[in-house]
N, C-alpha and C positions, 0 to 999 in steps of 0.2 A: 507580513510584508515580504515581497518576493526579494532575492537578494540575486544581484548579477557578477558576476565575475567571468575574468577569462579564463581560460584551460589551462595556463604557464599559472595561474595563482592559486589554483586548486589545492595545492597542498598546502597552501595557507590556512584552508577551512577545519585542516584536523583538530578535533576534538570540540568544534564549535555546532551550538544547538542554534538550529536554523527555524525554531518557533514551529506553531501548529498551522494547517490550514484551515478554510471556512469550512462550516459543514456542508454535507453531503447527504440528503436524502436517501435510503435503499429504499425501490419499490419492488411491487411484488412483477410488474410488469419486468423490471432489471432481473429478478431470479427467477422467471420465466426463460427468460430470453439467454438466460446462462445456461438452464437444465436444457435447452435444447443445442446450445453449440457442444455443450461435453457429455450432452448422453446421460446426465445426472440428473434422473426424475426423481429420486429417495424421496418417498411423500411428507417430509420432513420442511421440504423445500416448494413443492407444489400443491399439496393438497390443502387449500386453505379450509375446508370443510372440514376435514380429519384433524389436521393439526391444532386449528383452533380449540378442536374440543378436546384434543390429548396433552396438548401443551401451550393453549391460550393464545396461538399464531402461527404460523410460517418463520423459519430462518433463512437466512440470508446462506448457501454456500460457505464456506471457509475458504476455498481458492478465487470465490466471487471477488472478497473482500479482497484480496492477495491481490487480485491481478486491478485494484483501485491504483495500488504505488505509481505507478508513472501518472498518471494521469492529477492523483494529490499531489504530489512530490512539485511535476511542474510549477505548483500555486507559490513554493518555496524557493527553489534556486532557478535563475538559468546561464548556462555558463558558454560564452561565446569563445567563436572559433574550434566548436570541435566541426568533423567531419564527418563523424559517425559514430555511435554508443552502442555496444553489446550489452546483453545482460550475460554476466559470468557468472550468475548462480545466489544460492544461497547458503551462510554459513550456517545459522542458524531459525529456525522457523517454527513459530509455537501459536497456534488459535486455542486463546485462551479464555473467550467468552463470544457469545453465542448473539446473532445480531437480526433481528426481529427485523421481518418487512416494516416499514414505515419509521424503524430509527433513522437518526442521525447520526455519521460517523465521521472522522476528521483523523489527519496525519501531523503526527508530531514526530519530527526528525531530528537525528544530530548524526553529521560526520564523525564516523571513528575514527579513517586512514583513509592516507591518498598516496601511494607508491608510484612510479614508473615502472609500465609493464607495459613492453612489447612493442615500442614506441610511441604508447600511450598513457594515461594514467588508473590504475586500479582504485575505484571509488568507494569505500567501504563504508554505508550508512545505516543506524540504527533505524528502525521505521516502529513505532508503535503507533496502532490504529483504534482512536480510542471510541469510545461509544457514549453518546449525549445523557447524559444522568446516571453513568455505572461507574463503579469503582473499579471494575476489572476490563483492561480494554481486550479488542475483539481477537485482536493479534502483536504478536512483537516478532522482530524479522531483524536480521541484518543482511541487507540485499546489497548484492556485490557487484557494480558492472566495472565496464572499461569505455574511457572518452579518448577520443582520435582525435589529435589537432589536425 
């Protein structure tokens, strides 16, 4: 369930897990359409002929899945009054299983930290991206940005 709050209560959120989203489909059309915006053909990722038979499918990218976060994340919080959001980075960032065209994948989040930074708030969330019937999700992140009242 999506939770809303303003910008002035954001630091309320630290240390609270803000639940999973729905899942999400990877198709092969979605890792098609990512090997051509970054140049990343690795037949790993394209070649459904090859890969099937070297490794039983296509994978999904590793920054494919990375660059899901805003868009999962939306499903979870949204916090009014800001102005504008950077992303400031990442502290830490680990693909740690491998996500087959045609799984299902979903965002499970929790606020770490929320400081004042810059006249805005430094948002620090844990983001693990887990995979529909595996025990090891596909990535774990702590993705860092900044909200502008």
């Amino acid at each position: 369930m999506k939770k809303t709050v303003a910008i002035a209560d954001l630091p309320s959120l630290a240390g609270t897990e803000l639940g999973a989203t729905d899942w999400v489909t990877i198709t092969q059309d979605q890792i098609n359409a990512f090997a051509d915006a970054t140049g990343d053909h690795q037949w790993i990722h394209v070649d459904v002929e090859r890969a099937t038979k070297e490794m039983g499918g296509t994978i999904a990218h590793g920054f494919l899945t990375l660059s899901l976060l805003p868009m999962l994340s939306a499903q979870l919080l949204a916090v009014s009054g800001v102005s504008r959001g950077v992303n400031y980075g990442l502290n830490k960032l680990r693909f740690t299983g491998m996500v087959p065209s045609g799984a299902k994948v979903r965002l499970r989040e929790k606020v770490l930290d929320v400081t004042e930074k810059s006249g805005g708030y430094q948002f620090t969330r844990e983001c693990t991206v887990e995979i529909e019937g595996k025990d090891r999700p596909a990535l774990v992140a702590e993705w860092v940005t900044i909200l502008f009242p």
